[in-house]
C-alpha positions as CSV (number, residue, x, y, z in Angstrom):
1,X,110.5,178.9,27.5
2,X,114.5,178.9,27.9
3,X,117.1,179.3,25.0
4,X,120.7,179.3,25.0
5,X,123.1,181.7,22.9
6,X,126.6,182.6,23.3
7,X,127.0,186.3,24.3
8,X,127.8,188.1,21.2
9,X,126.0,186.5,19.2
10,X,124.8,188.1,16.3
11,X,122.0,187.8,13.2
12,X,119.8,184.8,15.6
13,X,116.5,183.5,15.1
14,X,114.2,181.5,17.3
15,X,110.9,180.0,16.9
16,X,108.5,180.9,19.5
17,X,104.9,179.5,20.5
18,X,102.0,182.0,21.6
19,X,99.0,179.8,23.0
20,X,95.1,181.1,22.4
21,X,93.7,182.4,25.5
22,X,90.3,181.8,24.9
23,X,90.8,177.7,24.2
24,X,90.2,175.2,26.4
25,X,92.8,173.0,25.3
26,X,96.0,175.2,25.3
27,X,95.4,175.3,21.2
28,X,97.9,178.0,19.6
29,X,96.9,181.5,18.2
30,X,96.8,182.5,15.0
31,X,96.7,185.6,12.6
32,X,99.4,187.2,14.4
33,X,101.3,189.9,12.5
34,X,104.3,192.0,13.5
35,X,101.8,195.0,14.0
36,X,98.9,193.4,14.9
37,X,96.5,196.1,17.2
38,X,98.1,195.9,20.9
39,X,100.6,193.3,20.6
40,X,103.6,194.4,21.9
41,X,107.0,192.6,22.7
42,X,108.8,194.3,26.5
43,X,112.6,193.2,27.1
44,X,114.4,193.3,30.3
45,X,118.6,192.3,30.2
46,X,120.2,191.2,33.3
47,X,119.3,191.4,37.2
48,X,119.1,195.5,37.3
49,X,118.1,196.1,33.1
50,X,114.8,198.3,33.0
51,X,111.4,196.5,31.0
52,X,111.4,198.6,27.6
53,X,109.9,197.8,24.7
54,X,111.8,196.0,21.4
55,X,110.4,197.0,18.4
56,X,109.1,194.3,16.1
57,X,109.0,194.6,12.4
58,X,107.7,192.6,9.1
59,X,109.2,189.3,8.2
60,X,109.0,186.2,5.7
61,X,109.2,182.8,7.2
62,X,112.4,182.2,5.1
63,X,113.4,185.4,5.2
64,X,117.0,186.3,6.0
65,X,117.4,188.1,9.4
66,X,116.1,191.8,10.4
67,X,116.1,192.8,14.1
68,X,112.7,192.0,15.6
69,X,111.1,190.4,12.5
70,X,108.0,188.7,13.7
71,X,105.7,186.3,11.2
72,X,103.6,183.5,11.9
73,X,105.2,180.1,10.6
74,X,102.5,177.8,9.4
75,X,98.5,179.0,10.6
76,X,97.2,175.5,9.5
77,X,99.9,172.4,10.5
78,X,102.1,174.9,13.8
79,X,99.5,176.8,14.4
80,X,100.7,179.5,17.3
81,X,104.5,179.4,15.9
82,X,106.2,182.1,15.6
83,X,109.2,183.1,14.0
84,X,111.2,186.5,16.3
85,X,114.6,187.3,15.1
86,X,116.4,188.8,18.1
87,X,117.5,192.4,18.1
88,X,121.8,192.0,18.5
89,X,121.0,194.2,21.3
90,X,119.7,191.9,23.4
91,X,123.1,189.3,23.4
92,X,125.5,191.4,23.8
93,X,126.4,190.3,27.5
94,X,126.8,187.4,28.8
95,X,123.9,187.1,31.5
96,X,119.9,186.5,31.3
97,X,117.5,188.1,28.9
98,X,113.7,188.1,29.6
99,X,111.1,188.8,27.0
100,X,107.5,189.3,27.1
101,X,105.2,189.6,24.2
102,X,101.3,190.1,25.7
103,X,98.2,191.8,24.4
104,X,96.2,190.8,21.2
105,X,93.4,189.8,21.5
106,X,93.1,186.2,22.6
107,X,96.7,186.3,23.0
108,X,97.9,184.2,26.4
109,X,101.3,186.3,27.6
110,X,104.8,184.1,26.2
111,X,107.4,185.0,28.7
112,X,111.1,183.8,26.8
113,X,114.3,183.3,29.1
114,X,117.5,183.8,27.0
115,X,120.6,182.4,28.5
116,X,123.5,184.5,27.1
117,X,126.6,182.2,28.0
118,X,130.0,183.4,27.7
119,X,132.0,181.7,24.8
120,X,134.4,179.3,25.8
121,X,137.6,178.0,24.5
122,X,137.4,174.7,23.2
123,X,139.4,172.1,25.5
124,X,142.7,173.8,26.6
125,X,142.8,176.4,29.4
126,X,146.5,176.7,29.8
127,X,147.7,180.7,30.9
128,X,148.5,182.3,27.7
129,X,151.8,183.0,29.4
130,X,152.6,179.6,29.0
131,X,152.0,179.9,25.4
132,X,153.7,182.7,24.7
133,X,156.9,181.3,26.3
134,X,156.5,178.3,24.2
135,X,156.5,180.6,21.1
136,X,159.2,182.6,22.0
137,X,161.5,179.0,22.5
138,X,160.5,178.2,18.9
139,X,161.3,181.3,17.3
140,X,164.5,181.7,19.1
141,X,164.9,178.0,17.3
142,X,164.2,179.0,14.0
143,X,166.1,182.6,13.9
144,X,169.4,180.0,15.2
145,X,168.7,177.2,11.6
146,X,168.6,180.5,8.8
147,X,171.1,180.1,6.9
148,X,174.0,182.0,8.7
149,X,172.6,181.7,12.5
150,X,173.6,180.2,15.7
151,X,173.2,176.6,14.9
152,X,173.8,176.6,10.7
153,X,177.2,178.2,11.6
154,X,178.0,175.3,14.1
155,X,176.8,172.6,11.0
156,X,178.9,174.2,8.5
157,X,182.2,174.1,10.8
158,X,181.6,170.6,12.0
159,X,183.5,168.9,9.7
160,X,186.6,171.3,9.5
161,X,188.8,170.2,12.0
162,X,189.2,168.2,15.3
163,X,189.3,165.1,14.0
164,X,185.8,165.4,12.5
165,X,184.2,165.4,8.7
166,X,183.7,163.3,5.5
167,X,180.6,160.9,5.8
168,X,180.0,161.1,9.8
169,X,179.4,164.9,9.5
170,X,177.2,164.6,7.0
171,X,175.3,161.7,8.7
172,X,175.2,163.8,11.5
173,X,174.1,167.0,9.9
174,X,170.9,165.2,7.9
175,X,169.9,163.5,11.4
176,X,170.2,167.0,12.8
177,X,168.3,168.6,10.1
178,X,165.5,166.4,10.4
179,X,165.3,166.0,13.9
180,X,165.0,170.1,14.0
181,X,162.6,170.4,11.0
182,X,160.0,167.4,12.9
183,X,160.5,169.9,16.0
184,X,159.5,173.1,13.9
185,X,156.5,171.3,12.2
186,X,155.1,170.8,15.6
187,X,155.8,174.1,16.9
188,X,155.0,176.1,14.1
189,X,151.0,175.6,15.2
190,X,151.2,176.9,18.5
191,X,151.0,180.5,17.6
192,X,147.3,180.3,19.3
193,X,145.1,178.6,21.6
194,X,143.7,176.1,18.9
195,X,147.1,175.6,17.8
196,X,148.1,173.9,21.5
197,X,144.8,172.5,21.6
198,X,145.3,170.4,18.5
199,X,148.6,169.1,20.6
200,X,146.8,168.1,23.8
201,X,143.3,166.9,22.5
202,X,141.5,164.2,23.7
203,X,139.1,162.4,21.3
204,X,136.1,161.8,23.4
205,X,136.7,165.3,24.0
206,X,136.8,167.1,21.1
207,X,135.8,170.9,20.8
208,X,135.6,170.6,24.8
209,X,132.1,168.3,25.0
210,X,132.4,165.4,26.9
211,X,130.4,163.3,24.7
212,X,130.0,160.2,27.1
213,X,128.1,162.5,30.1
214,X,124.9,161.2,30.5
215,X,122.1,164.0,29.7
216,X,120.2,163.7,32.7
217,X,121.1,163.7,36.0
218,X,118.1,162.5,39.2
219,X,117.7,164.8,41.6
220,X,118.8,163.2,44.9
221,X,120.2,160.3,43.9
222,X,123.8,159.4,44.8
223,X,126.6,158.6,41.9
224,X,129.0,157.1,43.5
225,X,131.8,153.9,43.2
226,X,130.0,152.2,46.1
227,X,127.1,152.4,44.8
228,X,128.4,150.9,40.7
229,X,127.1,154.1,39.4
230,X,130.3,156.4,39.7
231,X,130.4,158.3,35.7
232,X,133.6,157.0,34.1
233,X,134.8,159.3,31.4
234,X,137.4,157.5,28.7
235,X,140.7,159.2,28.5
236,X,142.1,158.9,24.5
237,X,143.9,160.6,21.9
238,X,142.7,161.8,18.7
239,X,143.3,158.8,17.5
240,X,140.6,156.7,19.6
241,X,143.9,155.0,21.1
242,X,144.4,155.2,25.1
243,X,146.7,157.7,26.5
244,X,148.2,158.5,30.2
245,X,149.6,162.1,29.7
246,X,149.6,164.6,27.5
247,X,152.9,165.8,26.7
248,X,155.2,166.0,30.0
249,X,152.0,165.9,31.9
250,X,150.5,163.2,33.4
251,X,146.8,162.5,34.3
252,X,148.0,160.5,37.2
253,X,150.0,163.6,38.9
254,X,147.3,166.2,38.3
255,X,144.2,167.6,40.8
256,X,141.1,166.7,39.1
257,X,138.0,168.5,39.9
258,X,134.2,168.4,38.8
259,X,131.4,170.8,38.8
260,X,127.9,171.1,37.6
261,X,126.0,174.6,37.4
262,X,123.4,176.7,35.5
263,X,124.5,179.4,33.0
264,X,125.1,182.2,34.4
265,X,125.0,180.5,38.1
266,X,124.8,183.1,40.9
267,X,124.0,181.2,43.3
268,X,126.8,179.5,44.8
269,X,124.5,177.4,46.9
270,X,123.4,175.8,43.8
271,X,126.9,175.0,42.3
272,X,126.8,171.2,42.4
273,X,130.1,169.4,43.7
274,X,131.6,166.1,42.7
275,X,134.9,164.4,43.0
276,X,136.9,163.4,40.0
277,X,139.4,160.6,40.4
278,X,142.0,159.2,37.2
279,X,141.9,155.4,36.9
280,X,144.9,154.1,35.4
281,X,145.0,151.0,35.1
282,X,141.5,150.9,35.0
283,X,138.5,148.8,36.6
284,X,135.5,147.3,35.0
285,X,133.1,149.6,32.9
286,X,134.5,151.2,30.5
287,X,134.3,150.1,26.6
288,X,137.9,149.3,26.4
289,X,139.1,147.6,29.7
290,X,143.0,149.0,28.8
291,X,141.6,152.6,28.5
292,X,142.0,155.0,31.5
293,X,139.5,157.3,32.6
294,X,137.9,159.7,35.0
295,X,135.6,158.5,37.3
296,X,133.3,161.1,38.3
297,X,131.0,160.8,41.7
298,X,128.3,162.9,43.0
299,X,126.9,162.0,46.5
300,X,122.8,162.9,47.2
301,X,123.2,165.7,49.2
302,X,125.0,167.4,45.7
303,X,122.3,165.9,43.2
304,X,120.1,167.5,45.4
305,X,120.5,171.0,44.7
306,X,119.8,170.5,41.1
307,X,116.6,172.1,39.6
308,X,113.9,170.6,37.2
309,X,113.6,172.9,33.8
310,X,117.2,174.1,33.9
311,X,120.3,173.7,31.7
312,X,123.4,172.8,33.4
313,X,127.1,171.9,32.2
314,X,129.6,169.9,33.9
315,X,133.4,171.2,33.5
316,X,136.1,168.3,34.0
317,X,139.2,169.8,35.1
318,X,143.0,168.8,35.4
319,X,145.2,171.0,37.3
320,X,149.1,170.8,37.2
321,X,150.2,172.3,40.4
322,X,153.3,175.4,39.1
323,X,153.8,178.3,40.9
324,X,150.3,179.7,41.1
325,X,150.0,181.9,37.4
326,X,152.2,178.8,35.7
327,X,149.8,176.4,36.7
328,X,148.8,173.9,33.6
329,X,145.4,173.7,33.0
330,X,142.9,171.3,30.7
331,X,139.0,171.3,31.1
332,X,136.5,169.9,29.2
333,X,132.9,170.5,29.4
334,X,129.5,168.4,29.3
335,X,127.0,168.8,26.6
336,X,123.9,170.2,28.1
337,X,122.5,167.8,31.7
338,X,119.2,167.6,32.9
339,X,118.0,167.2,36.2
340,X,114.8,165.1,37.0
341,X,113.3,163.6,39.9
């Protein structure tokens, strides 16, 4: 049994099933209590953590969470379903957990894999550099329209001499005024990463899950344009309406890259390539023939590597070539694939 939780993750609760040795037909166990005579629960975190022992403790079923509350769900319609909540402890670092809980009577051993993932931001990668020198633009901007600062002082003298004033100036000044205020509104949100996110979103996209992916990938099989079963992704705004670029950058002028891996993937033998390619105009297959998109392909030899029981995500990325820390960056990521044979 496998779960995914973000690292640092706090207050969680899973449901866990615990299978009666002594059946035939892999029926569940029941009567299990948090200090039932010679159950025990034995943790292990990471690739060099020692196997110690986590401490369980009394719990209701709708109980709110205590670290290593244990109590049995439903005896007569789940029997063998637990509820565990997980010590904090134990998802503090991104990595794998494993837990063990053995030894009642009766009690076939439950081995539990938790995949601690490191959180990630939501859609937009870009260096925070970049963002900070964005900021500083804007509130170089707005210190210059106070009144008295660089640019109000300019306003207020434009229509006192040289030939200037009357109706033009003030024509000129209200165009100015809300031609700097439209600027402001849009700046004035990226003061953080969600900020600039909301400005470069993508609405198939959104929170950085590429909702079009399928879910299950075939182990050996080859994705590919040749073969009509290349993975187009739609490229659109918020909106639903078909965009090019985002900002000054276009799709067209960027590297695109794709990658598929396990959480916590330390095996770089595993890490499963494919190309990524930015159709604009596009072919045939997508939902809205005017809509550009990125056609993903995966050749056999890359399906290949792929495991059967696993979680893997795919991460979409677009790279703006700068001078190496100034480089823009947008990835999305898959929801969870599957790989099958």
């Amino acid at each position: 049994m496998a779960e995914l939780i973000y690292a640092g993750s706090t207050s969680q609760t899973i449901d866990i099933f615990i299978a009666d040795s002594s059946s035939a037909v892999g029926a569940g166990l029941a009567g299990l209590v948090f200090n039932t005579a010679s159950l025990t629960c034995y943790r292990r975190i990471g690739a060099t953590g020692a196997s110690t022992i986590a401490s369980l403790a009394t719990q209701t079923v709708g109980g709110a969470w205590t670290s290593g509350g244990f109590v049995e769900i439903d005896a007569t319609n789940q029997t063998g379903m637990y509820r565990w909540d997980i010590p904090d402890a134990l998802l503090v670092s991104a990595g794998f957990v494993h837990i063990t809980f053995q030894g009642a009577v009766n009690m076939a051993p439950t081995i539990l894999r938790i995949d601690c993932r490191a959180p990630t931001v939501a859609l937009l990668t870009a260096t925070q550099a970049s963002i900070d020198a964005i900021e500083a633009d804007t509130n170089e901007l707005q210190t210059d329209w106070v009144d008295g600062g660089r640019l109000d002082v300019i306003l207020d003298g434009a229509g006192g001499g040289g030939g200037g004033g009357g109706s033009d100036t003030a024509t000129f000044s209200g165009a100015a005024l809300a031609e700097i205020n439209a600027i402001k509104a849009k700046t004035d949100t990226i003061g953080t990463a969600a900020g600039a996110t909301t400005l470069l979103a993508a609405s198939v996209l959104v929170t950085g899950t590429i909702t079009s992916f399928p879910s299950e990938i075939v182990i050996g099989d080859s994705y590919t344009t040749a073969n009509g079963r290349a993975i187009q992704i739609p490229i659109v705004d918020t909106d639903g309406l078909s965009i090019a670029s985002t900002g000054t950058l276009n799709f067209a002028d960027a590297n695109a890259t794709f990658v598929i891996q396990r959480v916590g993937e330390t095996d770089a033998t595993r890490i499963i390539t494919g190309t990524a390619t930015f159709v604009d105009p596009p072919g045939t297959g997508t939902s809205d023939s005017e809509t550009p998109y990125a056609s993903i392909e995966m050749v056999a030899n890359q399906t290949a590597k792929g495991l059967i029981g696993y979680k893997y995500s795919g991460v979409l990325t677009f790279t703006w070539p700068g001078t190496g820390s100034d480089d823009e960056v947008i990835s999305f990521e898959t929801a969870t694939i599957q790989f099958d044979n």
